[in-house]
N, C-alpha and C positions, 0 to 999 in steps of 0.2 A: 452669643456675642458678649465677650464682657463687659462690664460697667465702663471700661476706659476707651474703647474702642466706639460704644454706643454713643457715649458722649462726644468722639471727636466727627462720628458721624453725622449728628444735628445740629454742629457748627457749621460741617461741609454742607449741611443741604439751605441751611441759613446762609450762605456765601458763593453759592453756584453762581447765581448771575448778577454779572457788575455792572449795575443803573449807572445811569448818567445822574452824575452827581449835581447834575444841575435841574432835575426833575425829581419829582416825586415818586416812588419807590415803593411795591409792595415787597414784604422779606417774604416766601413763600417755605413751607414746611409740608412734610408727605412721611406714610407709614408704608406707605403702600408698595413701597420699592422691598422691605424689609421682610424676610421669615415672619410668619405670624405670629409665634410665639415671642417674640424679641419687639412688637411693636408699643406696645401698651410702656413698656419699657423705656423706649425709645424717648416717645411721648413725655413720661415723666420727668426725663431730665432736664428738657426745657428749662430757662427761666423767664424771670417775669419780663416781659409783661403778659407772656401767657400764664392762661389761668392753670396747666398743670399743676403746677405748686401749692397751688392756693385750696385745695383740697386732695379728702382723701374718696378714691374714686377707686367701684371695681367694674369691671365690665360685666355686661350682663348679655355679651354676645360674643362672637368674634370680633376682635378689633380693631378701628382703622380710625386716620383720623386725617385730614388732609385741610391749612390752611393759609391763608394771608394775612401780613396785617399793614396796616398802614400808622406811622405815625405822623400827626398833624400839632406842631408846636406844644408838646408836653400831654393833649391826647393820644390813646391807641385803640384803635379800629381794628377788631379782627373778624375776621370773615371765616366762619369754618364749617366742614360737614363731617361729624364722627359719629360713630355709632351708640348704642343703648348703655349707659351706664348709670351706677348712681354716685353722687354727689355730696360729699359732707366737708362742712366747714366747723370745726366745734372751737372751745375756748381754749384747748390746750395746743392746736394748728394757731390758733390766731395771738395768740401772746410770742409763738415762735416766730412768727413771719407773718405781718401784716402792710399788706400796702395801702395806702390810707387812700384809696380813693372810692365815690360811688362807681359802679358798674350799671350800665343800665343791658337787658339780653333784650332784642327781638329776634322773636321765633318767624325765621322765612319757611322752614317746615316742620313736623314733628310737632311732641307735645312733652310736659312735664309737670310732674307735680309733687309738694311737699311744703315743709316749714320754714320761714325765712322770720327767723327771733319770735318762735311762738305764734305766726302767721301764718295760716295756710292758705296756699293757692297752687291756681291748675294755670297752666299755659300753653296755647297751642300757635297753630299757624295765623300770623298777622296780630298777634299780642307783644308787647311789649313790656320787661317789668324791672324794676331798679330793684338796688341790692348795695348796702352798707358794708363794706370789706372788714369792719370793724364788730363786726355781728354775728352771730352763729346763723347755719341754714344749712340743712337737707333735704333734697331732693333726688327723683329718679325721675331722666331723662329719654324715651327712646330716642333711634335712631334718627339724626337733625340735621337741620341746615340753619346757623344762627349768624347773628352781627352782635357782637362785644363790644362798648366802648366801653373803657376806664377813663375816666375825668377825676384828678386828681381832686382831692378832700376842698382845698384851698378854691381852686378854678371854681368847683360847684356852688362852694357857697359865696361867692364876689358874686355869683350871677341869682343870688337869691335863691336857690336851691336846699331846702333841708331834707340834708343828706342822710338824718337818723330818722325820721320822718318818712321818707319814702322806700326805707328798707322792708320787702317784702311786696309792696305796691303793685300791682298789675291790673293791665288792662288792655284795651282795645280801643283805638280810638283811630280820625283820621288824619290826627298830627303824628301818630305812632307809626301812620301807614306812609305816610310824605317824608319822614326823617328814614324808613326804610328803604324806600325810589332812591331818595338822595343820595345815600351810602353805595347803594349799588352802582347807580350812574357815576360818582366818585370813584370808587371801586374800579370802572372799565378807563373811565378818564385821567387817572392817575400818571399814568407812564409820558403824558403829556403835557403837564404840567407842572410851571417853575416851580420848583423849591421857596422862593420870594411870593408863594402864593399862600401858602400853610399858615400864616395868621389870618388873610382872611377865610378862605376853609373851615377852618379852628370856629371861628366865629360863627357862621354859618351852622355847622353841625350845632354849637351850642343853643342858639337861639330853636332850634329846630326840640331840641333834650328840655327847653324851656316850656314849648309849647306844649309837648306830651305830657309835660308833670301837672302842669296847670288843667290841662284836657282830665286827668288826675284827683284835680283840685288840691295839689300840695306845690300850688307857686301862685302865687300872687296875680290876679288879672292885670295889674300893677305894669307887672315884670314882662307879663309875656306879653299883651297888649303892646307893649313897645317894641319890644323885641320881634313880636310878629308881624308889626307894620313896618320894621326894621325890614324885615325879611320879604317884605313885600316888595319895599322898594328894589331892594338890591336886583330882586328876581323881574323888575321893569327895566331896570336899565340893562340887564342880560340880556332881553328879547329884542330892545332896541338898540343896541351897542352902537349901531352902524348909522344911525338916523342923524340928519342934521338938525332935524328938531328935537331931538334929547336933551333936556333942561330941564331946571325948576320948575318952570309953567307947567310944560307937560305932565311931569310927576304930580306937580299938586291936584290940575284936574282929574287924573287918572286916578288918585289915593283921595279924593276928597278931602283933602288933610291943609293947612294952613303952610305958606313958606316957612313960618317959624319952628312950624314941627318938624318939617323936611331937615330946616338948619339940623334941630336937637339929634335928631338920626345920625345925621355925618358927620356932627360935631368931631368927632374924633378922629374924622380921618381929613379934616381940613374942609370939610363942605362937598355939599353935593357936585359943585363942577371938578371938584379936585378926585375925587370919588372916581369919576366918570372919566375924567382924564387920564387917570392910573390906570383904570380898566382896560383902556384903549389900547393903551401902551403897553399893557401886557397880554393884550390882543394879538398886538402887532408882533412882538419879540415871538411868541409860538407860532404864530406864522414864518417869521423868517428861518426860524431852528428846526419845521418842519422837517422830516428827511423826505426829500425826493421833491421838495416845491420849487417850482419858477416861478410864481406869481410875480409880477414886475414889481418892483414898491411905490409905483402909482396907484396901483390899482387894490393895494391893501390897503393906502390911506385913506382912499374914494370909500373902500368898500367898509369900514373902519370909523367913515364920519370926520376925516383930518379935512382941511380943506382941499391940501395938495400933498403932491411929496416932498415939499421943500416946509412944509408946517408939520407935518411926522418929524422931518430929520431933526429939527431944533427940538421938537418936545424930546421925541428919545435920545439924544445925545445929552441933555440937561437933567434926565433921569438915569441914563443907561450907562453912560459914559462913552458911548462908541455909537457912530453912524450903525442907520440900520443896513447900508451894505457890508459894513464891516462884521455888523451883526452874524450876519449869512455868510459870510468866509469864515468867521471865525467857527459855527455849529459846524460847516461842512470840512477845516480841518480838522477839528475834535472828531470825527465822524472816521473818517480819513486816518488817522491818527489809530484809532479801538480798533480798526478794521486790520490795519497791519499787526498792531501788538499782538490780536486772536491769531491773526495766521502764523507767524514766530512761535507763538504757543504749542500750535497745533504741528 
């Protein structure tokens, strides 16, 4: 297949399926449809934010490579299972083309090993290790199943992160195993969720890359200590989204923590009830955009922790701009709408 044609090939398979623009989106990629010989090829044209570019790679098997990726507010998350290859990043790839951000790889299967700027390490299944884009590193990788995120240079270090520091870095830990659940449940959870949700996400994964460095010992107990009672909380009022006693009180008993601290946590997003209000509300909106739900919208608010439906309709209108029945007429003609455009298509 020539260069011209392979190329317009892994835009078309980057553009087969048209998400709803109003959810969260994985772009998916495959070799596997491709002659063997033409894959590895394939592969290489890519650009970033796949890591093809970013090294020089030869296969060490038959080749195949099949992945996902998600972007979440200026991160990307990619999901991939390829086979045996190795891996070089040297000084004369990296003054051509460098993207300046850390990369952290957990290994969901397989193993690797080699030098990351004079660093040697081994990595296998349930390790996780960071890597300076700005750095030299080779490695040979067998056949894997990994998670990729790139966190731009900037993001990493605002979150206390030292990003030349932790090049080469690896380990094993059970913040490396939790940020790996995480991604995966993200990962199935995606196609469901608002696009208006990707900052806090973004957050979420970060504080998570926070914990593991410091699990590390290259972050600050400082940083992640906060960040991981950040995370604590977030993940209480997840469990109890729907409860009518979800509040400060609550939180603080459950976190042993001080209302002052509770404040410092949400400081940012206007305070814990405003927090928890948001959440609700964006509860509520995937509930009504669900495709194929009747749930009354009484019974989302009941189940949701609104008082009634008459205390949803003003919060969501004040936040959404539109009644949540309008909400639900509007997903089900946008719905309506894809469905005819595909069949004209077809």
């Amino acid at each position: 297949m020539p260069p011209e044609i392979t190329r317009v090939w892994c835009r078309l398979m980057s553009t087969l399926a048209a998400p709803d623009s109003s959810r969260l989106s994985l772009q998916a990629f495959s070799t596997r449809a491709l002659p063997a010989r033409e894959r590895h090829e394939a592969w290489l044209q890519r650009d970033w934010p796949s890591l093809a570019p970013a090294y020089r790679c030869k296969p060490l098997e038959a080749f195949d490579v099949a992945s996902e990726r998600l972007q979440l507010d200026g991160i990307t998350i990619q999901f991939a299972e390829v086979t045996g290859q190795s891996w070089v990043r040297d000084a004369s790839l990296i003054k051509s083309w460098t993207p300046d951000a850390l990369v952290i790889a957990l290994t969901v299967q397989g193993e690797a090993r080699g030098e990351w700027g004079g660093v040697s390490a081994r990595t296998g299944t349930g390790s996780i290790q960071f890597a300076d884009f700005s750095k030299t590193s080779s490695h040979v990788s067998s056949a894997s199943k990994t998670i990729a995120i790139a966190v731009p240079r900037a993001i990493a270090a605002s979150r206390g992160l030292a990003v030349e520091a932790l090049h080469g870095v690896a380990t094993r830990s059970a913040a490396g195993s939790l940020l790996a659940a995480h991604l995966l449940a993200l990962r199935e959870a995606a196609p469901g969720i608002p696009k208006s949700s990707e900052q806090i996400l973004a957050r979420g994964v970060l504080d998570l890359i926070v914990l593991a460095a410091q699990s590390a010992g290259q972050a600050s107990e400082a940083a992640a200590g906060a960040r991981g009672l950040s995370l604590m909380a977030r993940a209480a009022i997840e469990r109890s989204l729907g409860s009518p006693t979800l509040g400060p009180a609550r939180l603080c008993r459950s976190l042993a923590i001080s209302r002052s601290t509770l404040h410092r946590l949400f400081e940012r997003e206007g305070g814990v009830q405003a927090y928890i209000r948001r959440r609700r509300l964006e509860a509520a909106r995937v509930a009504l955009e669900e495709t194929g739900s009747d749930e009354p919208i009484h019974m989302i608010a009941e189940r949701l922790g609104f008082s009634d439906a008459a205390h949803l309709s003003r919060l969501f209108r004040s936040r959404f701009g539109s009644s949540p029945s309008d909400c639900r007429a509007e997903a089900r003609r946008a719905r309506t709408g894809a469905t005819s455009a595909a069949g004209m298509e077809l």
